[in-house]
VEXDREN-2710 file (C-alpha; in Angstrom, 1 decimal):
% VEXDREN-2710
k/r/px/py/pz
1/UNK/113.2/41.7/-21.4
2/UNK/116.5/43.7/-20.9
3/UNK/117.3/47.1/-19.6
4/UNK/118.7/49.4/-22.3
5/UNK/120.5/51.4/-19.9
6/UNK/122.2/48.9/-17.4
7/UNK/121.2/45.7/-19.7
8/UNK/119.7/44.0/-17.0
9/UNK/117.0/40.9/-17.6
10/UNK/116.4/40.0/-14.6
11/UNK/113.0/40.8/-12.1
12/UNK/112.1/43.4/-14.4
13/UNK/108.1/44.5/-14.3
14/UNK/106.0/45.4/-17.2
15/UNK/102.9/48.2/-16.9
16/UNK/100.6/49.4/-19.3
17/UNK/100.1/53.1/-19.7
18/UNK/97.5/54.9/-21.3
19/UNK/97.8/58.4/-23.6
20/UNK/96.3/60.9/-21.6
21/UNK/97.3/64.4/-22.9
22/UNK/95.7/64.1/-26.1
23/UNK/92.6/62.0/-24.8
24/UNK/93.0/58.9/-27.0
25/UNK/93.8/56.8/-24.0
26/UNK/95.5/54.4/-26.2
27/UNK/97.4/51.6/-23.9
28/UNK/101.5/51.5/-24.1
29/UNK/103.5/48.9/-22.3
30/UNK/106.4/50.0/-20.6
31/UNK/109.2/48.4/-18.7
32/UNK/110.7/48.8/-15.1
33/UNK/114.3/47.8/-14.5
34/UNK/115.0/46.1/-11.3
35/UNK/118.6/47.1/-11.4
36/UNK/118.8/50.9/-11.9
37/UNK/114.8/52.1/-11.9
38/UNK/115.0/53.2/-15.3
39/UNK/111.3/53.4/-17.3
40/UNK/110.9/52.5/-21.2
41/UNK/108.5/52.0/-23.6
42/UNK/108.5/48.7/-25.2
43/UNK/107.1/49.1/-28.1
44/UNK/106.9/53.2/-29.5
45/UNK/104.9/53.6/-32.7
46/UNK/107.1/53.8/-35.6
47/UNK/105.3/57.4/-36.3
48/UNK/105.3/59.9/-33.6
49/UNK/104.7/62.8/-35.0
50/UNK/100.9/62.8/-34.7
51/UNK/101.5/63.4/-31.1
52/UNK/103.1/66.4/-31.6
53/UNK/100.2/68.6/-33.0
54/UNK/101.2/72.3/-33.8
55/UNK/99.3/73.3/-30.7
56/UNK/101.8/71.4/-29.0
57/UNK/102.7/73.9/-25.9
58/UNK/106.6/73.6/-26.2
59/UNK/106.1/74.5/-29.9
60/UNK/105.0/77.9/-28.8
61/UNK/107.8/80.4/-29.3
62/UNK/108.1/84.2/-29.5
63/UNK/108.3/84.7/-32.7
64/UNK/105.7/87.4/-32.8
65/UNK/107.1/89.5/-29.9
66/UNK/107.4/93.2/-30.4
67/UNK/111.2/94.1/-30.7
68/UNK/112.6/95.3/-27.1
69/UNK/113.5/99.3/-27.6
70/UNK/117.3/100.4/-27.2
71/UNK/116.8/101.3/-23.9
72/UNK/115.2/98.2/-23.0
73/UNK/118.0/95.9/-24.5
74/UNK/120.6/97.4/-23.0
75/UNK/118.3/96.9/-19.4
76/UNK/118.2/93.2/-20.5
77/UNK/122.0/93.2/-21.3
78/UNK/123.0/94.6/-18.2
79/UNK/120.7/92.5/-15.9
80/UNK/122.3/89.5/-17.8
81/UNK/125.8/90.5/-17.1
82/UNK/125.4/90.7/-13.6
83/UNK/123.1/87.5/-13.6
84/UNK/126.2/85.8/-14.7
85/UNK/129.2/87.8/-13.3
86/UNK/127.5/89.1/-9.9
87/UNK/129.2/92.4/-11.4
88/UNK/127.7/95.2/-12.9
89/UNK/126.1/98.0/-10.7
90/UNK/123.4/99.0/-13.6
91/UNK/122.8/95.3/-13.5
92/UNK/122.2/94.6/-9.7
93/UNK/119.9/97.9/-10.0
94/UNK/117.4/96.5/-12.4
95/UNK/117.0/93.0/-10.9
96/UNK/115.7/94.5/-8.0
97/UNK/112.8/95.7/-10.0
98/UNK/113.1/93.4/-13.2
99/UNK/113.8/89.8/-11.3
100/UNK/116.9/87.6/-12.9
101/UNK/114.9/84.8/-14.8
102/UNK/115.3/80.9/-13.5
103/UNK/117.8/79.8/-16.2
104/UNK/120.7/82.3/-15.1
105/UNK/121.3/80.2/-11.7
106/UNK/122.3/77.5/-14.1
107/UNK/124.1/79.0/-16.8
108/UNK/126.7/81.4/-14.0
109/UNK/126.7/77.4/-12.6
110/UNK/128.1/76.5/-15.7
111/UNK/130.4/79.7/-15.9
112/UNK/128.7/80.7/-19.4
113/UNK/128.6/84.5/-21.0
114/UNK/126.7/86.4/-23.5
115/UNK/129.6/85.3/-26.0
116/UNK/128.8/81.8/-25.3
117/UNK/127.7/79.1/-28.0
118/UNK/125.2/77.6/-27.1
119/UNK/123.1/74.8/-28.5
120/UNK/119.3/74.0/-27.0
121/UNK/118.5/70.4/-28.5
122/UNK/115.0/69.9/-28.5
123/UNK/114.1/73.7/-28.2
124/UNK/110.8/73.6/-29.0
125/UNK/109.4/76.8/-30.4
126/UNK/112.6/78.2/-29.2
127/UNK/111.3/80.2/-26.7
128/UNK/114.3/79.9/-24.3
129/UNK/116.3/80.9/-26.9
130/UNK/114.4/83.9/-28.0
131/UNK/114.6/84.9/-24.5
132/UNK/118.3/84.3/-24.1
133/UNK/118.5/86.4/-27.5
134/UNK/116.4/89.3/-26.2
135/UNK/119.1/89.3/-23.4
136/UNK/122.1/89.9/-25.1
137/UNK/123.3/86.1/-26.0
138/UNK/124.0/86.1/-30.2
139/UNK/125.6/82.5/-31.0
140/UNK/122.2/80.4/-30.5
141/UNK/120.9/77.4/-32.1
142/UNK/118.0/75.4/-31.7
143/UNK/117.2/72.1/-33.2
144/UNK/114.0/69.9/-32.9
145/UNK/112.8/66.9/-34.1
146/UNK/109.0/67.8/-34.5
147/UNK/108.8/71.2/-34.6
148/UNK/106.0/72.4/-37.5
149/UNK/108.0/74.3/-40.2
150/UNK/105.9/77.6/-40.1
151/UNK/107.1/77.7/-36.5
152/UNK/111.2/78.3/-37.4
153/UNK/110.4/80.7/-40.0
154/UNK/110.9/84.1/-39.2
155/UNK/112.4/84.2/-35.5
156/UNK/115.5/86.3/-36.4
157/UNK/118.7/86.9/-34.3
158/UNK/119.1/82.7/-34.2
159/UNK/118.7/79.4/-36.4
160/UNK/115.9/76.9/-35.5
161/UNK/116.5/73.6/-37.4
162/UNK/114.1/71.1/-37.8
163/UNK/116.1/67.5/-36.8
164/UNK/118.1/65.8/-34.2
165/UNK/121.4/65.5/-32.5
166/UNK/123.1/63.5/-36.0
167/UNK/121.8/66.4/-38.3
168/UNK/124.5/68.1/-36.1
169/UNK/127.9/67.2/-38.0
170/UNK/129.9/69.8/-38.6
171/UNK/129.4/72.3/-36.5
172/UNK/131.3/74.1/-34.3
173/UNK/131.6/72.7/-30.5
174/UNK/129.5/74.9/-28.0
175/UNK/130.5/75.9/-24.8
176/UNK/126.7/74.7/-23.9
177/UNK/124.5/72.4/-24.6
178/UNK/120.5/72.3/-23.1
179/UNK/118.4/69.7/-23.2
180/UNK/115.4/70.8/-21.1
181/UNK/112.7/67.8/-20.9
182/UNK/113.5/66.7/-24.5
183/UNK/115.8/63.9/-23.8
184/UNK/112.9/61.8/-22.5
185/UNK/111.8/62.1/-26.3
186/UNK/114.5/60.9/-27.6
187/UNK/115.6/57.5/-28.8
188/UNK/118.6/55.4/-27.7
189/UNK/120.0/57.7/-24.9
190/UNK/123.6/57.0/-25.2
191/UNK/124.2/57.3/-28.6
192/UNK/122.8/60.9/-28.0
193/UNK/125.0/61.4/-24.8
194/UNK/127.8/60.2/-26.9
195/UNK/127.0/62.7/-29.8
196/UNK/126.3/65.4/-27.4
197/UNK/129.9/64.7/-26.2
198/UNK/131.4/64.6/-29.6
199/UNK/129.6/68.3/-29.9
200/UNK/130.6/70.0/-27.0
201/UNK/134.3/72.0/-26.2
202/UNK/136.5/69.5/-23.5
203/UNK/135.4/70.2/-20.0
204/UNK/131.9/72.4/-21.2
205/UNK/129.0/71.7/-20.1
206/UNK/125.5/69.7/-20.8
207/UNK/122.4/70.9/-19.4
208/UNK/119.4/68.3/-18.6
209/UNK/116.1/69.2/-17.1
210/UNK/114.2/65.9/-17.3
211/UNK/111.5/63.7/-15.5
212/UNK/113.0/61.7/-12.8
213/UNK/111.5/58.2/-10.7
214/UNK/110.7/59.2/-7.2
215/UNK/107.7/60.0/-5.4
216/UNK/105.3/60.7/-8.5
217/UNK/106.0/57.2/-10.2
218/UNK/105.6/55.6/-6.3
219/UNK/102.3/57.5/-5.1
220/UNK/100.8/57.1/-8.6
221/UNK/102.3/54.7/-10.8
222/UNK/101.1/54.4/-14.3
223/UNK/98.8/57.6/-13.5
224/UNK/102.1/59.5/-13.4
225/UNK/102.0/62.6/-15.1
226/UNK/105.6/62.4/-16.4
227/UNK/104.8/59.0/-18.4
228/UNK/103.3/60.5/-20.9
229/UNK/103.2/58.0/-23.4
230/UNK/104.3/57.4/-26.0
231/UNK/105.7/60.9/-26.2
232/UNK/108.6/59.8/-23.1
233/UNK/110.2/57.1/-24.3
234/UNK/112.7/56.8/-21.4
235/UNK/112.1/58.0/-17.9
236/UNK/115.1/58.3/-15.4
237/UNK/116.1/57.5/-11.8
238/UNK/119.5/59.3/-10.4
239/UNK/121.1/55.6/-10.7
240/UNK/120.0/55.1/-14.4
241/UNK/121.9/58.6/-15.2
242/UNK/124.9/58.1/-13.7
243/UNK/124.9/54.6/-15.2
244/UNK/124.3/56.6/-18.8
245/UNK/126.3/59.6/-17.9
246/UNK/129.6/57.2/-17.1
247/UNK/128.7/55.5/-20.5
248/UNK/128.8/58.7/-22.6
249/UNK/131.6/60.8/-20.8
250/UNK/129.9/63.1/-18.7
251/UNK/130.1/63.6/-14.9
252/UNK/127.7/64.6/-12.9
253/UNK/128.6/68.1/-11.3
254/UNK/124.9/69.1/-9.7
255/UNK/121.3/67.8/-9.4
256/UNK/118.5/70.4/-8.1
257/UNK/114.8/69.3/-8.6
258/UNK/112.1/71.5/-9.8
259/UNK/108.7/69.6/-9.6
260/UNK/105.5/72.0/-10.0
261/UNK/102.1/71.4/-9.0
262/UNK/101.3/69.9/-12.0
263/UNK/103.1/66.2/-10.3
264/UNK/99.6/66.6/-8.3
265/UNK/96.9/67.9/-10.6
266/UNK/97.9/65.9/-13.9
267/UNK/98.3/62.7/-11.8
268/UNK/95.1/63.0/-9.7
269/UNK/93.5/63.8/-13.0
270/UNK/94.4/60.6/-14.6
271/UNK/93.6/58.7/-11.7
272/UNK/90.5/59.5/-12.6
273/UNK/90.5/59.0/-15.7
274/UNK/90.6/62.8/-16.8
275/UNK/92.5/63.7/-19.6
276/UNK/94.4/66.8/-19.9
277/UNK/92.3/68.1/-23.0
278/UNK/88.8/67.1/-21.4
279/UNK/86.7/69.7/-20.3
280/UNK/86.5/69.2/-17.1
281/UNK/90.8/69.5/-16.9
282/UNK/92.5/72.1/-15.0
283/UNK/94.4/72.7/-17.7
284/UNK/91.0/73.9/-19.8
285/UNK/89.1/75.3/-17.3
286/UNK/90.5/75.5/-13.2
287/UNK/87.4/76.6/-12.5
288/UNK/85.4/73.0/-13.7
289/UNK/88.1/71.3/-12.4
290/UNK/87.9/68.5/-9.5
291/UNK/90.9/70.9/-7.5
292/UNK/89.7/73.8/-5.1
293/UNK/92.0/77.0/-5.1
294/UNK/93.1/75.4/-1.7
295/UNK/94.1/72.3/-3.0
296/UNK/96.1/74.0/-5.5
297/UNK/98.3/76.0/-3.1
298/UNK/98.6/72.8/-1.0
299/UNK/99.9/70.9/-4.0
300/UNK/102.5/73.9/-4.6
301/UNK/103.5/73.3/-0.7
302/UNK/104.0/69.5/-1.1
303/UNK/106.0/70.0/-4.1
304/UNK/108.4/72.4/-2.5
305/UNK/108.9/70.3/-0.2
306/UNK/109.6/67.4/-2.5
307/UNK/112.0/69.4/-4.2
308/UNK/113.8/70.4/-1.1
309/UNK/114.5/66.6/0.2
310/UNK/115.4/65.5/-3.0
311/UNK/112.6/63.4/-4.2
312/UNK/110.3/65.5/-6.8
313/UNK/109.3/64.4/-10.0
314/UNK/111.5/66.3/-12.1
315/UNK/115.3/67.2/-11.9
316/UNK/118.0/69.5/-13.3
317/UNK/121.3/67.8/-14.4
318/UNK/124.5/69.6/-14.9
319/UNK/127.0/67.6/-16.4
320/UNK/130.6/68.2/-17.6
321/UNK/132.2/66.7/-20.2
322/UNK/135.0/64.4/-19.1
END
């Protein structure tokens, strides 16, 4: 069977996965590419919305959040301006006491501004973007595929559409464009590259946090957390993205990695045949769990270091548009 990224036939392995977040432990078959280490499902059910249940974590936004007062948005505002500037003394005060969140390292990266439009595809409940909002940012826009309905009513401040990439035409290009571990969800990867690309301003930026192949798909193969099937239809190595990237347009300015302790608690789980909703997950209850509080802070150490050599199990892509 071929590749769909590098179109390669040759020497490629076939493993069957099973669907562990849910429990059903359904069996998917999935192909390895010889070439460029990309994974893919081989055969996704035409209908995957039932595996996207509304109590489906990313769906959770913050919808129901009690409005900041004046004096706390302009504390948010300020902290924001010298996340991305390194200016602003008012700013530089309050992060010492208020810390700069994790997603301002990548936007300054991608020299964004609280005037910036910017487009999260695959947002989810839009919680990044109601943060993002709360901050200051006012030309936002979500958009996701399975989202339930009752969770893009009311948000305010920012639109939440319920689609994909092509439901897209027509807007306005964006000076950025997330994607943050929904392209693995997503169908045909470079005709959504090459959208993306048709979407964004020339020489903006495309954000991508996504599961990569490294250690977690060698030390546990199909008991890989990331697989996740059928939800992860495609499942990256650094060569299969710069294949795709050089395809669609984009270069790749910076990779950083960001694996959690979940690589070793979700993966040990499964090998083991224990589902993320059972009740003796971590995830339910860390105290019936197989994992002592030691293990736990031992699987945090082993995935800093993972992330530091460059080999964790999930990575941050910034790309520019050619």
């Amino acid at each position: 069977m071929m590749c769909q990224i590098c179109t390669n036939a040759s020497s490629n392995k076939i493993h069957t996965a099973r669907e562990m977040r849910l429990g059903t432990r359904e069996q998917f078959k999935y192909l390895e590419c010889s070439n460029c280490g990309c994974l893919q499902i081989l055969d996704p059910p035409t209908d995957l919305s039932k595996y996207y249940p509304s109590t489906y974590g990313p769906f959770e936004g913050h919808r129901n959040a009690a409005p900041d007062s004046l004096l706390m948005r302009w504390a948010r505002r300020k902290r924001a301006e010298y996340a991305l500037s390194g200016k602003c003394l008012f700013g530089r005060l309050i992060a010492l006491a208020k810390p700069i969140p994790w997603f301002y390292d990548q936007l300054r990266r991608c020299g964004e501004h609280l005037n910036s439009r910017i487009l999260d595809l695959g947002c989810g409940g839009g919680s990044l973007l109601t943060s993002l909002y709360r901050d200051g940012f006012r030309c936002l826009l979500g958009v996701d595929a399975f989202v339930p309905q009752e969770n893009i009513q009311g948000i305010g401040g920012f639109r939440i559409l319920k689609g994909t990439v092509d439901d897209l035409a027509g807007e306005e290009p964006f000076d950025l464009i997330m994607m943050h571990h929904s392209l693995e969800h997503m169908p045909d990867h470079l005709h959504v590259l090459q959208s993306v690309h048709a979407l964004l301003k020339p020489q903006a930026f495309l954000w991508i946090r996504t599961p990569v192949i490294g250690y977690g798909w060698r030390q546990y193969g199909v008991n890989w957390l990331r697989v996740e099937p059928p939800l992860h239809l495609f499942l990256h190595s650094i060569k299969s993205m710069r294949i795709l990237c050089d395809q669609s347009g984009f270069k790749i300015e910076h990779i950083s990695y960001d694996s959690t302790e979940h690589l070793f608690l979700g993966s040990e789980q499964y090998a083991r045949d224990i589902a993320i909703c059972d009740p003796n997950s971590w995830w339910v209850d860390p105290k019936r769990s197989i994992f002592t509080a030691e293990q736990v802070e031992a699987f945090k150490a082993k995935t800093r270091e993972l992330n530091e050599r460059g080999d964790g199990d999930q990575a941050s892509f910034c790309l520019r548009r050619t």
